[in-house]
N, C-alpha and C positions, 0 to 999 in steps of 0.2 A: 386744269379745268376747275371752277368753282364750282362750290356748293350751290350758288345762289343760281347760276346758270344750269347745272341739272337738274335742279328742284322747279326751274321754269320748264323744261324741257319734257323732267315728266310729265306736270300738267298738263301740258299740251298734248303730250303724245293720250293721256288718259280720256281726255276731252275727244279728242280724233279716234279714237278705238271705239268710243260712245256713239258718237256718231253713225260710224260703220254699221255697229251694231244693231241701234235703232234703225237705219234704213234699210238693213237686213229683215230685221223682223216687220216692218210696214210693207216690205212688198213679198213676203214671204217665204225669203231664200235663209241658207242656211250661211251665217259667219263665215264661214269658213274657209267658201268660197270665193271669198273675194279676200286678195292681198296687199295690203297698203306698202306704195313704193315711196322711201322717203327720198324728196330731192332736195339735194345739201348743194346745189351749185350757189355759189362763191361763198361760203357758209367751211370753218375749217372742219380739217379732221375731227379736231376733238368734239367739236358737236356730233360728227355722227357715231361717233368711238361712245358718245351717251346715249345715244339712241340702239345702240347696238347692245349695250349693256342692258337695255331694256327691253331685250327681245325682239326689236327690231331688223331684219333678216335683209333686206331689199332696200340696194340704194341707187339711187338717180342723178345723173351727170347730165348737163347740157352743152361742156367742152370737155375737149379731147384734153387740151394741158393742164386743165387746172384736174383735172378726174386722174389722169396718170399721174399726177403728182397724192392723189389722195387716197387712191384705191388701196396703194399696198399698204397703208397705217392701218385700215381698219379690214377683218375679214368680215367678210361678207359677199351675198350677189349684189353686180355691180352692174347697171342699165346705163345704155347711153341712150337718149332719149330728145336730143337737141339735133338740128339741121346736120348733116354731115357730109362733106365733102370725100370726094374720091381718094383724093393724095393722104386724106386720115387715116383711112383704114387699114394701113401696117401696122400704126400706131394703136388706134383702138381695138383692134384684136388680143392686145397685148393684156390688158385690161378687163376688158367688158366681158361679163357670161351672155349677154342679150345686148342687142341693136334693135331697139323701137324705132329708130326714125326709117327703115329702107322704101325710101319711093321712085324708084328707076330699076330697072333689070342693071344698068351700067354702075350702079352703086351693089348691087349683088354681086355683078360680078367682080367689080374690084375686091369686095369681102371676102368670099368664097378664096379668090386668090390670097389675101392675107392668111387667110387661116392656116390654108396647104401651105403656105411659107413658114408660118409659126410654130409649126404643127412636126412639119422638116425640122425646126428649128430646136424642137424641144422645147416653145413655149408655150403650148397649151396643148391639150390630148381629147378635147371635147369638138365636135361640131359647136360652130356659133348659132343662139337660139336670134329669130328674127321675127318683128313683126311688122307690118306693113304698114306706115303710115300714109292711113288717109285721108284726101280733102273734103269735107262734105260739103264747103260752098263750091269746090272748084277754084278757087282764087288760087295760081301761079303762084304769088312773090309769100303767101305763108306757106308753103312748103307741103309736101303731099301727094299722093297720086290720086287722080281721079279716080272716083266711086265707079265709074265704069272701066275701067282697064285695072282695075284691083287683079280679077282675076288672071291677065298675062300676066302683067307681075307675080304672083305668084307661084306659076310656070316657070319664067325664069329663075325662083329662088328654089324651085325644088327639083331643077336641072343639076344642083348640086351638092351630095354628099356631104360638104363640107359647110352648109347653114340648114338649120333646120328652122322649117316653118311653123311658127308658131300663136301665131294670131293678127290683129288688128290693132292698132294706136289711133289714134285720134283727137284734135283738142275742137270742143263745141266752138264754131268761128263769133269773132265778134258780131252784136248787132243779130244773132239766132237765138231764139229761146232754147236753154238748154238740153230742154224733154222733147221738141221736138229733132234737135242736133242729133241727139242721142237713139229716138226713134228711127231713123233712117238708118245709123250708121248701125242697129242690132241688125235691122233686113239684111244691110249688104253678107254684116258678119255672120248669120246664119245659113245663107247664100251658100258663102267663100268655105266654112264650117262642112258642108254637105259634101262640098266636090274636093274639098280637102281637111282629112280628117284630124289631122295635126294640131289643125288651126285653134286652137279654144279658145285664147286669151283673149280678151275684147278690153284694151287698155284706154280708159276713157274716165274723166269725173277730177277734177282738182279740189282744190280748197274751199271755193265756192260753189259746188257744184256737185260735190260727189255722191250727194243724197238721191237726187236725180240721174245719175250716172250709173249708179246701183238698182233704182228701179227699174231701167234700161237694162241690167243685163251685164253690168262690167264686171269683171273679175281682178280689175287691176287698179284701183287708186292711186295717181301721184300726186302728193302732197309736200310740201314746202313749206308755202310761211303759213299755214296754220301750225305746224311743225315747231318750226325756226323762226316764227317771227319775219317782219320785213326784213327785207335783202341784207346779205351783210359783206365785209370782205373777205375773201378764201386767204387764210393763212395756215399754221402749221394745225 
């Protein structure tokens, strides 16, 4: 890794923690509570091996192969947080401490059964943490469960020993203003929060957005190319 690349990296990551911070104290929360997820997808190890060295704790995957190719160079927590298909979930369990994206009972349950396989297996010894991604326009083909059936889903995920439920994901849909994407999606989470008490994280706010995401109430920033810069290739 070069100099010149972790000396950009810091700044950014310094810049982004500023940020946080300010929108912390504007809407009157305390830092602390909210924790920046860095997403390194197609972006290599070694970037996140400098962000890690910075204290950076929290990292974010949008594929299953390029994330199992990257997880184990760098320690850290590891989020899969991109669309997820069924047939993945052996695979990603192997991997991931948390799955943000679960939007089906049928996608739980495929999990829940990775786990107890894994688990048999001797490869990992935790419940997987889950959070429920959901749609706040509704729109099918971007991915998510509907704001109203949030709560069976939920049911479904805490049918099982083997995921623990752990809050809400969410990306503000194209063409919505952010605060109020954001305003709707705290009711649901406050809602969902009541009748299950697990729930806390409320993952919402990226790079353009997360100042607003934080006045809303998130706990969870995923961040990227303020991070990392625009997209890059995933290599070693």
């Amino acid at each position: 890794m070069s100099a010149e690349r972790e000396a950009e990296i810091a700044a950014n990551l310094a810049d982004v923690r500023a940020r946080i911070a300010a929108a912390c104290r504007a809407s009157g929360r305390d830092e602390a509570d909210v924790r920046l997820l860095a997403v390194t997808k197609t972006f290599p190890a070694s970037d996140a091996a400098i962000l890690a060295g910075l204290g950076v704790r929290d990292f974010a995957e949008n594929r299953d192969q390029e994330a199992a190719e990257k997880a184990p160079q760098v320690e850290a927590r590891w989020h899969m947080v991109g669309r997820l298909q069924r047939n993945k979930a052996r695979s990603v369990v192997r991997w991931a401490d948390e799955v943000q994206s679960v939007d089906s009972v049928r996608l739980a349950d495929a999990l829940a059964k990775a786990v107890r396989a894994a688990r048999d297996a001797g490869e990992r010894t935790e419940p997987l943490d889950v959070l429920l991604q959901a749609s706040i326009d509704g729109d099918p083909a971007r991915g998510g469960c509907p704001l109203d059936a949030l709560a069976d889903l939920a049911y479904g995920v805490t049918r099982s020993s083997d995921l623990q439920l752990c809050g809400i994901m969410a990306v503000a849909p194209l063409g919505m203003e952010p605060g109020h994407a954001f305003d709707r999606l705290a009711s649901v989470a406050g809602d969902l929060r009541a009748e299950f008490p697990t729930a806390r994280e409320l993952s919402c706010g990226m790079s353009n957005d997360l100042e607003e995401a934080i006045d809303y109430g998130s706990t969870c920033v995923r961040v990227g190319t303020a991070l990392l810069g625009s997209r890059g290739l995933a290599s070693g």
